[in-house]
C-alpha positions as CSV (number, residue, x, y, z in Angstrom):
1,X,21.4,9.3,51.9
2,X,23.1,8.0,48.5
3,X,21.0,5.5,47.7
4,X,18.2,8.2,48.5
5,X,19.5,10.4,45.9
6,X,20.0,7.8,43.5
7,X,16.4,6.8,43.8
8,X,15.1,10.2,43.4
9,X,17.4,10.8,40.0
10,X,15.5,12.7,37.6
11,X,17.4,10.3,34.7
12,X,14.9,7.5,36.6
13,X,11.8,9.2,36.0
14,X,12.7,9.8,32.1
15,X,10.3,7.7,30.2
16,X,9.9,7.8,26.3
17,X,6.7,8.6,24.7
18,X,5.9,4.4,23.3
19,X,2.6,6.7,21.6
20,X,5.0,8.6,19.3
21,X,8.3,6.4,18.2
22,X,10.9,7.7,16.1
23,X,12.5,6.6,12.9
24,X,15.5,6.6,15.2
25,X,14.0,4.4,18.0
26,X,12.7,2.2,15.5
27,X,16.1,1.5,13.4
28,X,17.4,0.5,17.4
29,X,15.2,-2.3,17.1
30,X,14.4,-3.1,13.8
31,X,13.4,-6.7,14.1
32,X,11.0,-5.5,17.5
33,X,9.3,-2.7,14.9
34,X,9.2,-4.5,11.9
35,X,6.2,-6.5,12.6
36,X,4.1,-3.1,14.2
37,X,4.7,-1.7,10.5
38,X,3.9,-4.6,8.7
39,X,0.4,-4.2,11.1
40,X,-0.1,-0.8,10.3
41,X,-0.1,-1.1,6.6
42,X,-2.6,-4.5,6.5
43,X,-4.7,-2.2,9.3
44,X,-5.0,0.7,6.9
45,X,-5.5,-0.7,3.8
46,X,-8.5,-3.2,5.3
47,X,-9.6,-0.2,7.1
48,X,-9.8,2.2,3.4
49,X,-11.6,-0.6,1.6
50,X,-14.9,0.0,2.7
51,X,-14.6,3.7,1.7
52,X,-13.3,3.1,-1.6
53,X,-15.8,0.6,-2.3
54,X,-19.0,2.7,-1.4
55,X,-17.3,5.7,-2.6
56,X,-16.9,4.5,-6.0
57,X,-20.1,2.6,-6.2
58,X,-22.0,5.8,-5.7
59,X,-20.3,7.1,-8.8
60,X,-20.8,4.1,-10.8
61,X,-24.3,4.5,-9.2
62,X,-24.4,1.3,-8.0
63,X,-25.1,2.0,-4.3
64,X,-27.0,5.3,-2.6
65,X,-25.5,5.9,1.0
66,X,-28.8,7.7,2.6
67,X,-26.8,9.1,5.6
68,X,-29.7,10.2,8.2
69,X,-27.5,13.2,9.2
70,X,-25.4,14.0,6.8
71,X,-26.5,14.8,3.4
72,X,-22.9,14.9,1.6
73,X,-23.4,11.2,1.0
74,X,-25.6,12.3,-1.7
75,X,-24.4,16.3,-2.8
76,X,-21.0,15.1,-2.3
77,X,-20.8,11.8,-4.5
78,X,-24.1,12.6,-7.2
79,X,-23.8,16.2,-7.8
80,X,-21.7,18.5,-9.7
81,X,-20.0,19.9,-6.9
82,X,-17.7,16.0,-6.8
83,X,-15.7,17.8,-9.5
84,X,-14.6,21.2,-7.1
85,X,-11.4,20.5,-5.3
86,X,-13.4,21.3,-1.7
87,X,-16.5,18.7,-2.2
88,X,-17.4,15.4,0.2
89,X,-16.5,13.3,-3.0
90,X,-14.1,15.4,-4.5
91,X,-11.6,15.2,-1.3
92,X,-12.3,11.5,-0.6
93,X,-10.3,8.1,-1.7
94,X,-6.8,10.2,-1.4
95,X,-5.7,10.6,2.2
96,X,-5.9,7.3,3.5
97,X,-4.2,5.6,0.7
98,X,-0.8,7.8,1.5
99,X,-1.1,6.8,5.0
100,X,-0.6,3.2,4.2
101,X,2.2,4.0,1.7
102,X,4.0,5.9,4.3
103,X,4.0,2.9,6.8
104,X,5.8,0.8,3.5
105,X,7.4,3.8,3.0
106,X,8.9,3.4,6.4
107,X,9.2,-0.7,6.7
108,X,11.6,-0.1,3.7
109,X,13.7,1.8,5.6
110,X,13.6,0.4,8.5
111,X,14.6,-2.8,6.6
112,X,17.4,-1.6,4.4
113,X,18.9,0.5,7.2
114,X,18.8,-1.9,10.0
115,X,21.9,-2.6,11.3
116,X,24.6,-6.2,9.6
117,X,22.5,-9.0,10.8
118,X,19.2,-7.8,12.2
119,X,18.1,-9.7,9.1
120,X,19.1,-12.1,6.9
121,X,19.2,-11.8,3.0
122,X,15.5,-13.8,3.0
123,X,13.9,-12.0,5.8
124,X,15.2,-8.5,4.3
125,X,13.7,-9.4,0.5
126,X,10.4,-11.1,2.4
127,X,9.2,-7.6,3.7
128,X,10.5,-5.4,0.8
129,X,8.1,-7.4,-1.2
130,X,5.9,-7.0,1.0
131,X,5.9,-3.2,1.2
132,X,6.0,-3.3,-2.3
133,X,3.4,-5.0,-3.2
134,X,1.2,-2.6,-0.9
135,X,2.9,0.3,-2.3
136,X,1.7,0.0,-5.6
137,X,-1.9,-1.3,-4.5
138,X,-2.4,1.7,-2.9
139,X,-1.5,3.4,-6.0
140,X,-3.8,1.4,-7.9
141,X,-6.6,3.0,-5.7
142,X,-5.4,6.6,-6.2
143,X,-5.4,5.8,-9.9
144,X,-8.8,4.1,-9.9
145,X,-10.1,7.3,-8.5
146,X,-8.2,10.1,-10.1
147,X,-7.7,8.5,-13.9
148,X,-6.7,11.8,-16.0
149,X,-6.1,13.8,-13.1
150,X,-2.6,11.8,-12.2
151,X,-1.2,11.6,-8.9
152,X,1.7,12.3,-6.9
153,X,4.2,8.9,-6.6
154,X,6.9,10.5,-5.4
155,X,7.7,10.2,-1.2
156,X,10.8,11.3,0.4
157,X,12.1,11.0,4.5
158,X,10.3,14.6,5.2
159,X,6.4,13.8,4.7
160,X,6.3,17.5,4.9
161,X,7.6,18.2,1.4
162,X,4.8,18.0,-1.1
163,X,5.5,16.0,-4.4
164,X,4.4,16.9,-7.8
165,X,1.6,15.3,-9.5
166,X,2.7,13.0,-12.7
167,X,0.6,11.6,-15.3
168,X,-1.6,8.6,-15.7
169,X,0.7,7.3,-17.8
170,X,3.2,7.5,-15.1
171,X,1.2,6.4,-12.0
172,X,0.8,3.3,-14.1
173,X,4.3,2.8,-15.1
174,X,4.9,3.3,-11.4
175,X,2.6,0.4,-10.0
176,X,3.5,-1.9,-12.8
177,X,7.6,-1.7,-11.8
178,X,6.3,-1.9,-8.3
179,X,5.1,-5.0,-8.9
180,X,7.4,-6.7,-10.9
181,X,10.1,-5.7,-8.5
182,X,8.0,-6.6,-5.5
183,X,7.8,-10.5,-7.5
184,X,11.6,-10.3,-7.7
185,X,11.6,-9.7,-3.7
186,X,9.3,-12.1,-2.7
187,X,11.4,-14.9,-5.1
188,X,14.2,-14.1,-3.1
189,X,12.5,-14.1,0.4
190,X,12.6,-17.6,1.5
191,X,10.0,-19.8,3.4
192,X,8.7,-17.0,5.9
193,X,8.1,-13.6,6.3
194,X,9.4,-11.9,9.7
195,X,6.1,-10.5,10.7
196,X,2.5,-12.6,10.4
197,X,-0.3,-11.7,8.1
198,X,-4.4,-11.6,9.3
199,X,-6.3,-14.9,8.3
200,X,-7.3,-12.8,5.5
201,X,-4.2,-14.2,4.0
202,X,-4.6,-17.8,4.6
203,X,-3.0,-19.7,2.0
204,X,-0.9,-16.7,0.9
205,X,0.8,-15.7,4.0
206,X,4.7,-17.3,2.9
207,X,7.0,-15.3,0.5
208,X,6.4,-17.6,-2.0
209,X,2.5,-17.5,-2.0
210,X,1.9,-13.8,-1.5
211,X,3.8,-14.0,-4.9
212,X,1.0,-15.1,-6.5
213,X,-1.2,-12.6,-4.9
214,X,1.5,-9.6,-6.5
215,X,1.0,-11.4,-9.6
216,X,-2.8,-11.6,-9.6
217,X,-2.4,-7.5,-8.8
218,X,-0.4,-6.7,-11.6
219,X,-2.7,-8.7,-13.9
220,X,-5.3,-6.5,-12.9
221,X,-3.5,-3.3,-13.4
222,X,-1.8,-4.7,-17.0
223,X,-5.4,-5.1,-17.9
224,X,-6.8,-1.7,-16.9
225,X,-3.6,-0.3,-19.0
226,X,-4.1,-2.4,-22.0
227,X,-7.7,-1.4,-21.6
228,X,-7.3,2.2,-21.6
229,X,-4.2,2.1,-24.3
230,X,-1.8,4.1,-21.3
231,X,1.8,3.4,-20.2
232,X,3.2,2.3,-23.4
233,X,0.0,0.1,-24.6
234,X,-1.8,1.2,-27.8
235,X,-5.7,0.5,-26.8
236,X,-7.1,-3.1,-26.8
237,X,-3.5,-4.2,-27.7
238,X,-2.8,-7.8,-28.3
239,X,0.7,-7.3,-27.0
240,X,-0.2,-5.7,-23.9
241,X,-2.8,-8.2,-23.0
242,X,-0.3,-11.4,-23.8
243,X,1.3,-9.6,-20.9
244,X,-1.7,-9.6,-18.8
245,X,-2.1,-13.2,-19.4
246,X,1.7,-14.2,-18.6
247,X,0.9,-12.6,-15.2
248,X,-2.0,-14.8,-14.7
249,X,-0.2,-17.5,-15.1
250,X,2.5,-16.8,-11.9
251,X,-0.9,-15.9,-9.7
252,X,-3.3,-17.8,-8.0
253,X,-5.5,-18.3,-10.9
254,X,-5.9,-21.8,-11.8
255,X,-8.5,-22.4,-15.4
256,X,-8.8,-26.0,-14.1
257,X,-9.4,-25.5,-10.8
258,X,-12.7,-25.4,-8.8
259,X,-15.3,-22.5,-9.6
């Protein structure tokens, strides 16, 4: 009759929902959910590319996306109505791009609140890096997309809260220190990271090489700033482009290498 009872305890039939983990469920096993974050954020930011690319194509009219049953391929991207807050166009390239800086958002915490020892002092710098690195790419596409019209930067624990918009001149001053912090990171993160990148990363899937992929990033964005003369950078600066060039120089690029 005990062992009956026992069997048929409700506390046995208590399951948690795997579908919908908390933050607190995920700091019990940090090392377990690192890598599933670390997933989420190469998943979303593969899975916004194509978007971004045909999105902004259409207004460089480069591409035409004749959608057989949907029209707002064309009204939404080549017509006035992409500058109304409510258009196809006008509400596109934003969403997404939060998404995947909420899942850095959250690998950063996950990271600096795990318990002594889930990580070492490599592993722990390895997947900052990581997250910041993303973090600011993700910015750059908000900023790509938005130029004058700024964007929020700002993210707290509560996604709930909204956070002000800040200028163009601040969304690039945000990426750029992203950047260079996320090079310090990766300096510090040892051979390996403790999750595994897609083969889309062959070649700059350790710490080390990523690097140079944060570096090749924040050449491109110290370009676009000494470009537009933002952030600091008087327009078609000589100073500001040195700095693209010194950035070039710790990325991948290599002037005497193969074409």
């Amino acid at each position: 009759l005990l062992a009956s009872l026992a069997a048929c305890s409700t506390d046995s039939l208590t399951v948690p929902n795997y579908q919908s983990p908390t933050q607190a469920s995920a700091l019990a096993d940090p090392a377990a959910v690192l890598p599933l974050l670390a997933t989420g954020v190469l998943a979303g930011d593969r899975g916004n590319l194509p978007g971004f690319i045909n999105g902004v194509g259409e207004l460089g009219r480069e591409p035409y996306d004749f959608f057989p049953t949907d029209n707002r391929f064309i009204t939404g991207w080549l017509t006035a109505s992409v500058n109304t807050g409510t258009s196809f166009g006008g509400g596109a390239l934003w969403a997404g791009y939060y998404t995947v800086r909420r899942n850095a958002f959250q690998m950063r915490n996950t990271v600096t609140g795990a318990p002594t020892g889930a990580f070492t002092a490599a592993q722990q710098a390895a997947a900052l890096g990581f997250a910041d690195t993303f973090d600011a790419l993700e910015m750059l596409y908000v900023i790509d997309a938005r130029d004058s019209v700024g964007a929020p930067v700002g993210m707290t624990a509560d996604p709930t809260v909204l956070q002000p918009f800040v200028s163009r001149d601040s969304v690039y001053g945000y990426i750029v220190g992203q950047l260079n912090l996320a090079i310090t990171e990766l300096g510090q993160g040892g051979s390996a990271f403790p999750f595994a990148l897609h083969s889309g990363f062959s070649g700059f899937d350790t710490p080390a090489t990523f690097s140079q992929f944060a570096a090749g990033l924040l050449a491109r964005t110290l370009a676009y700033r000494a470009s537009l003369g933002v952030d600091g950078c008087t327009a078609l600066s000589a100073t500001c482009y040195q700095q693209v060039l010194d950035a070039l120089g710790k990325s991948f690029i290599s002037t005497s290498g193969s074409f």
